[in-house]
N, C-alpha and C positions, 0 to 999 in steps of 0.2 A: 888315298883316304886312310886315315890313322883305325887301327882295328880297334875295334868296340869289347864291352865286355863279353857280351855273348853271338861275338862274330861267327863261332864255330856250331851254335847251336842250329837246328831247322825244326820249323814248331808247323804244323796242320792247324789251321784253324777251320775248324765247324760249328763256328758259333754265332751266332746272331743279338740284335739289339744292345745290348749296355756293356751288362756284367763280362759275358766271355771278349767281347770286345776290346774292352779296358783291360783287361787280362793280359791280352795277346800283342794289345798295342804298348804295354809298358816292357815287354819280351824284345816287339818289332823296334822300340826306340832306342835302345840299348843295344842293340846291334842282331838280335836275333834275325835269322831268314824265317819269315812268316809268308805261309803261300794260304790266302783268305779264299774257302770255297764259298760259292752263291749257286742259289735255285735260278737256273737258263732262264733268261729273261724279265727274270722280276729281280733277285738280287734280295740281300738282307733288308726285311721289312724299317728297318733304320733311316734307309735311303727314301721312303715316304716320310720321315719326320723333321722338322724343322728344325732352327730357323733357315729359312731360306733369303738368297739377294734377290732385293727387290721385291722380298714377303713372293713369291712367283715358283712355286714347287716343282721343282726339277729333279727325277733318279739318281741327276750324278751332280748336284748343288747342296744336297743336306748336310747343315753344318753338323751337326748330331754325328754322321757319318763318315764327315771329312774328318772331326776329329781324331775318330775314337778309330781310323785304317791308315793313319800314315804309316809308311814306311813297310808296310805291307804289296804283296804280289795277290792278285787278284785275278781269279779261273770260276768258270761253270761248269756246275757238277750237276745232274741226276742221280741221287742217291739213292733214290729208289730203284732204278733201272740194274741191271746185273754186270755191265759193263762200266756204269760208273762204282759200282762196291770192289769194283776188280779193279779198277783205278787207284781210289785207294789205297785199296791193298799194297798195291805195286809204291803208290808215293812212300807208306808206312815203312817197307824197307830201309828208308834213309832218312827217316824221320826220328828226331829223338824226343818231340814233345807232340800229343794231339789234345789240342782244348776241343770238348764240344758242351756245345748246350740245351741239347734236346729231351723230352719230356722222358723220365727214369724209363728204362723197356725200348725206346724208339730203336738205341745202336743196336741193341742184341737183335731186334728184328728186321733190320738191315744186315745182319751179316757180321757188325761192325764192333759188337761189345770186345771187350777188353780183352776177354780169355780167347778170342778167335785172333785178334790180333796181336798178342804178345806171342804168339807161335811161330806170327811171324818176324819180328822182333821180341827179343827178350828183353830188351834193355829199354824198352817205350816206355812212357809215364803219358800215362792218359788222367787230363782230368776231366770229370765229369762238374758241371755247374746246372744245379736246377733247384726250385723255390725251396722244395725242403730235401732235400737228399735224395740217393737211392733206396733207402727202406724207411720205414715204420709207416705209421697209420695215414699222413699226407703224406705220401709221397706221391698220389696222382694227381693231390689239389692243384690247379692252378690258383695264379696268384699274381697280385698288382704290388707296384712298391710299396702302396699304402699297405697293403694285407699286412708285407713281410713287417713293417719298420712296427705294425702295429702286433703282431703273433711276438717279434722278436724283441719288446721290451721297452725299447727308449719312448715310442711316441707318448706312452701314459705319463711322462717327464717334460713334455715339450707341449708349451703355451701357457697362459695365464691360470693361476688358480683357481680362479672362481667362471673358467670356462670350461667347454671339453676342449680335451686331448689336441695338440694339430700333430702335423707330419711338416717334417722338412723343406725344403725345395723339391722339386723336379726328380729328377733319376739319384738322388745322391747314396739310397742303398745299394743301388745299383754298380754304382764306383766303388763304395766302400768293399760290398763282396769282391772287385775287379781284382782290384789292390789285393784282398786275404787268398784267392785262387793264384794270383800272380805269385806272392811269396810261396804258398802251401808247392805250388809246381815247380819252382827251385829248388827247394828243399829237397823232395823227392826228384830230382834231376841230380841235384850231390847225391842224396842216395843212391841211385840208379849206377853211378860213375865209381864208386867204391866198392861196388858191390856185384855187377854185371850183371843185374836185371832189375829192370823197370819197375814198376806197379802202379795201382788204379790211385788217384786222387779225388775222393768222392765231395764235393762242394755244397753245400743247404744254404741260401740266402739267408733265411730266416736265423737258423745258427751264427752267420757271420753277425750280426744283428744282438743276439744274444751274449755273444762272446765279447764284444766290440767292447772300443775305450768309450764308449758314448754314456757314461752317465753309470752304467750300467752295471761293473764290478762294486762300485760303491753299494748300490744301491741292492743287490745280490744279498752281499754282506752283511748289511745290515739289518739287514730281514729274517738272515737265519738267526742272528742276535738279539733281535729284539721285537721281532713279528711286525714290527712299523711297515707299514707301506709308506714309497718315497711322497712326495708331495709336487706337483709344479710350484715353480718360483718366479715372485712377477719382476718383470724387469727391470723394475729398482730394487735393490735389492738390500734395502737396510737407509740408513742414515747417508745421503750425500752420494750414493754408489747405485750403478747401472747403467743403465742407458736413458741418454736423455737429449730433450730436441736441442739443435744450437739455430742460427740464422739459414744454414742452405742443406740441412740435416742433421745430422744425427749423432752421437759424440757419446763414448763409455769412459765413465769415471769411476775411479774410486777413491772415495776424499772423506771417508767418515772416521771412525774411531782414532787409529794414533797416526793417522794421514789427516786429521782437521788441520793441526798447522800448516802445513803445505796448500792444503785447500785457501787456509784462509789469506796465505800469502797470494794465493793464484787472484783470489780476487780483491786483491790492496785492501784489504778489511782486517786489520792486524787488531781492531776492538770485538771482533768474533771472541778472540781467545780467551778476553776476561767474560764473556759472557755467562751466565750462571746456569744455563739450561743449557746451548748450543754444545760450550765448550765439557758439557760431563757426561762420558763415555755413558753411564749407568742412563740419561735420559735421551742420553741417543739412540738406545734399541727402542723406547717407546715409538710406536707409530704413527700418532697423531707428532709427534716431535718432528719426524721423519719428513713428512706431512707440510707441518708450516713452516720450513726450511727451505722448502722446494718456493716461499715466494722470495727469499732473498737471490739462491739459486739460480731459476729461470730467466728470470731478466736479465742476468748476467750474460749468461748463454743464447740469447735468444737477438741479442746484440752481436754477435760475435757469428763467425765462421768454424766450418769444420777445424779448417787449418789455423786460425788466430786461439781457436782453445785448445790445440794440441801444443800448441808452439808454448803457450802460455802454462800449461802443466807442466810442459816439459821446461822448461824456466826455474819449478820451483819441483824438479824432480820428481814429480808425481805421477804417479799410475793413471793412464790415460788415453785414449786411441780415438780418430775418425772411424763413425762406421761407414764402410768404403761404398759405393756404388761400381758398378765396371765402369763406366767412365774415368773415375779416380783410380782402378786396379788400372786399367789402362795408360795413363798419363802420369802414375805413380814415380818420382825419378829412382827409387830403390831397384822398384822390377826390370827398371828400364835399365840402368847401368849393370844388374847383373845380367842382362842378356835374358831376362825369363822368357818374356814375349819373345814368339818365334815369327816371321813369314814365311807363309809357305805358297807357294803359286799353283796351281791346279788346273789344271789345262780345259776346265769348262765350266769353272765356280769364278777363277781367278783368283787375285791375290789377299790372303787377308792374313792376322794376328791370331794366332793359337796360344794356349798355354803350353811351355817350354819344360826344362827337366823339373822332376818333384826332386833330385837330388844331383849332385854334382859328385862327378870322380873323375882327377885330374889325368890319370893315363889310358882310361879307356871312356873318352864322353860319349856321351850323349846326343846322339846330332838325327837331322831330319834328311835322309838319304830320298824320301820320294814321298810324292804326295799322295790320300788315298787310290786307289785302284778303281779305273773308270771298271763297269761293268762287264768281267771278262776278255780284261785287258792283256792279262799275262797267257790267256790259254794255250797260244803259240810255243811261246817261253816253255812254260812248267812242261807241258804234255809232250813238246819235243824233246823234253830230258830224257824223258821216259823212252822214246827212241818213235813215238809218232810221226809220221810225216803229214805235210798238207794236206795231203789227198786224206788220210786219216780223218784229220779234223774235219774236214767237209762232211764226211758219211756221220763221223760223229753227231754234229749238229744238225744233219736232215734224221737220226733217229733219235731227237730228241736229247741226248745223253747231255752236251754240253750248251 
């Protein structure tokens, strides 16, 4: 097997549900050794969340879980017990990365904060991932993705204007923090490697949220310029531009101001041009103009398919996209000829389609070495690194520990 970019590195994971997850598995995909600890018997509360095959909720079937642990080694741990903090301890010698993501205060009163373990390693980079940091005034809040995405800025930007605020999808701050912990813990990993010792990497959701490309520096900026608060924007967005329905969904254009020509090409209406209101830039930002354009427009559209009015834009060069469903992410021939979609087989979910690299590098890929980690699968593995024997792990596991 070709080495990966970070074949040499070995990452502790103590994280649970989304964020440290995606973290550790953009680490584990790239080649890192990730050895994923779990509470004996239950396992990361992830492994309760769907979707599930056959909608049928199974411990070791949650696609939530199969995603966000390929290529990961999977053990149980009691962390509260004194023999599993000694475990630990003992993996942290050969460890150069520990993700975890437990509520600010939890490690230290385990044994496990930073300052106890960089003594035993100097050169460790711990990062910490929780809603808002390690210090100020939340740092005990808990907190849902809606809290953070709304604490942390964008959501007052996202949905229609004359509605309230929405939120996103699903877990998607939850990746976005993945991705900022992911990068922040490399960085301090070079650092660490330059320099001959490690340090703490503190993570705040919410922060990632504020800092993020989402809307957000813009709208920062322009605030301390001109005290405007930002506005939502409906999803048309001006003259002939937005989102708008076609025949099997859904379809973004942008075909107004010095894109009317192309527009008017797209739809054989080449008498748009001399038109005396349509064709003048100055009554295009009107919005009743905007308005009864939309009935030459739609019907156009509304005949047509996703794919016949991209084909058709893309004809007369014009800005334009399907908005996609998974099915179409799915059957797309782009993702598909680069190899994005991955299968991965799973020895009690079975076989299915993941999403593949967020980036490609030709000498050290990208590849899916093993599927997530049934429920203290590897305990054998890891713990006999450590120099345990069988009989070991038995007493282990009648006190509880693994």
């Amino acid at each position: 097997m070709v080495d990966q970019a970070l074949s040499d590195v070995k990452v502790l994971d103590l994280t649970w549900y989304v964020t440290g997850p995606y973290c550790t598995k953009l680490l584990a995909d790239y080649g890192a050794e990730v050895v994923k600890v779990e509470w004996p018997g239950k396992g990361d509360p992830a492994r309760t969340m769907g979707p599930f095959p056959g909608d049928s909720p199974h411990p070791e079937k949650s696609g939530l879980f199969l995603h966000l642990n390929t290529n990961k080694q999977g053990i149980t741990l009691n962390l509260k017990s004194r023999f599993g903090q000694r475990i630990i301890k003992e993996m942290v010698r050969e460890t150069d990365i520990l993700v975890e993501s437990f509520r600010p205060g939890v490690m230290a009163g385990l044994g496990l904060d930073y300052e106890t373990l960089s003594k035993i390693n100097q050169k460790l980079v711990m990062t910490s991932i929780s809603n808002f940091g390690q210090t100020g005034p939340y740092r005990d809040f808990k907190a849902t993705d809606m809290v953070e995405y709304a604490l942390g800025g964008p959501m007052y930007a996202t949905g229609l204007p004359e509605r309230e605020p929405l939120k996103v999808f699903n877990n998607t701050v939850q990746y976005q923090a993945g991705v900022c912990a992911s990068v922040a813990t490399m960085i301090a990993l070079f650092g660490s490697d330059m320099r001959g010792t490690g340090e703490m990497v503190d993570i705040s959701i919410m922060e990632t949220q504020a800092a993020g490309i989402d809307r957000t520096p813009t709208f920062r900026i322009a605030y301390q310029y001109t005290g405007d608060v930002n506005e939502r924007l409906p999803t048309t967005q001006g003259f002939a531009s937005g989102v708008f329905p076609c025949k099997d969904g859904y379809v973004n254009i942008n075909g107004g101001s010095i894109f009317f020509p192309k527009l008017a090409a797209m739809l054989d209406m080449p008498e748009l041009l001399e038109h005396p209101v349509y064709s003048n830039l100055v009554e295009q930002a009107k919005p009743e103009v905007a308005e009864e354009f939309l009935s030459i427009l739609l019907p156009w559209l509304l005949e047509r398919t996703k794919a016949e009015v991209w084909e058709a834009a893309q004809a007369q060069k014009m800005l334009s996209s399907p908005i996609y469903t998974t099915e179409d992410l799915l059957g797309d021939p782009h993702y598909n000829e680069r190899g994005f979609w991955v299968e991965v087989d799973h020895p009690q979910a079975g076989t299915f389609k993941y999403p593949g690299a967020p980036f490609k590098m030709t000498e050290t890929p990208w590849q899916i070495r093993r599927p997530a980690p049934l429920l203290g699968q590897h305990n054998e593995d890891v713990l006999g690194g450590l120099g345990y024997r069988k009989e070991d792990l038995v007493v282990l596991r009648q006190q509880g520990v693994i």
